[in-house]
C-alpha positions in Angstrom: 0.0 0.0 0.0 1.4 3.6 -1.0 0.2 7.0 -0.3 -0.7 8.7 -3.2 -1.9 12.4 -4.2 -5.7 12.6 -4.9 -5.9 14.1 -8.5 -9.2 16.4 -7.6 -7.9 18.2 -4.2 -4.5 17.4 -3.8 -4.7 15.3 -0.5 -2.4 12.1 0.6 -4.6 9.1 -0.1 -3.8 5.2 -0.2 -3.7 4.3 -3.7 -6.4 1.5 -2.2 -8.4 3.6 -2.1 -11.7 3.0 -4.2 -13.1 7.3 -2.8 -11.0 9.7 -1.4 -11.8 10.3 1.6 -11.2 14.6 1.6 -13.6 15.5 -1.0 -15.4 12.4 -2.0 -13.9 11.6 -5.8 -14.0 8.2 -6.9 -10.6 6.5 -7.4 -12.1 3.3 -8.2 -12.7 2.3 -11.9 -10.2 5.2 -13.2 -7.6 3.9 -15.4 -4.0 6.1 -15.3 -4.5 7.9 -18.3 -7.6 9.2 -17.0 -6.4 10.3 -13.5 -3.3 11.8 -15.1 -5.3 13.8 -17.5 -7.7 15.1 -14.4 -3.9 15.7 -12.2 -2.7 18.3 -14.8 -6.4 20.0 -15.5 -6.2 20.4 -11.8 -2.6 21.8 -12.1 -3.6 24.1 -15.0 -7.0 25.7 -13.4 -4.7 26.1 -10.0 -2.3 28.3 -11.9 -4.7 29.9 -14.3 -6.2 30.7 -10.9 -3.4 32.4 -9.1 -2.4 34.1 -12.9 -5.5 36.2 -12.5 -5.0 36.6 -9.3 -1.3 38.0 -10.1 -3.0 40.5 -13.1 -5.5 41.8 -10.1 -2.7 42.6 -8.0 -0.4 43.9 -10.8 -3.7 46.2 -11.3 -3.9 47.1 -8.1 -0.2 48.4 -7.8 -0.2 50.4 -11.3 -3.2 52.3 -9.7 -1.9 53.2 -6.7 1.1 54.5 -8.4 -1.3 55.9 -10.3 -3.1 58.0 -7.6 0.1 58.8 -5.8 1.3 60.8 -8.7 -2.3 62.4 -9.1 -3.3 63.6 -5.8 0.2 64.8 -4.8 0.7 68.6 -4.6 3.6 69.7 -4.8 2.7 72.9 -2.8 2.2 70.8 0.1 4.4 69.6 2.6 2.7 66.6 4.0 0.9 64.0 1.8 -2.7 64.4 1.6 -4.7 61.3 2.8 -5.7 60.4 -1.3 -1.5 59.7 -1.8 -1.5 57.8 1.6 -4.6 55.9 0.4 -2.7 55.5 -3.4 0.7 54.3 -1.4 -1.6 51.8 0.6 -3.2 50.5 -2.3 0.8 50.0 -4.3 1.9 48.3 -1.3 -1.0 46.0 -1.1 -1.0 45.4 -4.4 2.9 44.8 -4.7 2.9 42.1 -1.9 -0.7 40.4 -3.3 1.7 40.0 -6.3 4.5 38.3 -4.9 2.7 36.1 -2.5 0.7 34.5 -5.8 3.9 34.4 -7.7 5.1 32.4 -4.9 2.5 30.6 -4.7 2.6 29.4 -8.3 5.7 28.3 -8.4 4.9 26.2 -5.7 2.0 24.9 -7.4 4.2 23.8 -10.4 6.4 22.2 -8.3 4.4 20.4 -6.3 1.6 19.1 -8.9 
C-alpha cells in the first residue's frame, strides 16, 4: 500500500483507495490515463487561478502608483490622505503579487 496524491484536491490518499476520503472523488474504476489527464487539469485551473490573481494585484499596484502621482501637490508639505490611500493600495498590491507568484511556483512544483 502507498500513499498517493488525490488528482481532484491534492490530499495524501492510499492508492487502495476505491473514494477519497477529503472530497469524496471516486478513485475506483479510473484507469491512469484518465487520472493523469484530471492531475494536470487540476494543475492548470490552479495556476490559471493564481495568474489572474497576479494581473489583479499587478492592477492594483499600477493604480496606486497611479493615484500617488495624481493627488500629490507639490505645494504641500505633508501627503494628503488620497496619496497615503494610493501608497496603501501600491503596497497592497505589490505584496498580493509576490505572494501569488510564490504561490505558483509552488504549485508547479508540487503538482
Amino acid at each position: 500500500m502507498a500513499i498517493v496524491s488525490c488528482p481532484q484536491c491534492s490530499q495524501k490518499i492510499s492508492d487502495k483507495a476505491a473514494v477519497c476520503e477529503h472530497c469524496g472523488f471516486v478513485l475506483e474504476g479510473q484507469d491512469q490515463a484518465q487520472l493523469a489527464r484530471l492531475r494536470s487539469r487540476t494543475k492548470a485551473d490552479k495556476i490559471n487561478k493564481l495568474t489572474s490573481q497576479s494581473m489583479l494585484a499587478m492592477l492594483l499596484f499600477m493604480l496606486g502608483i497611479a493615484g500617488t502621482f495624481y493627488f500629490r501637490d507639490e505645494s504641500s508639505p505633508d501627503p494628503g490622505w488620497q496619496v497615503q490611500v494610493s501608497m496603501l493600495v501600491m503596497v497592497v498590491g505589490f505584496i498580493w503579487y509576490l505572494i501569488n507568484r510564490a504561490r505558483i511556483i509552488l504549485v508547479k512544483k508540487r503538482l
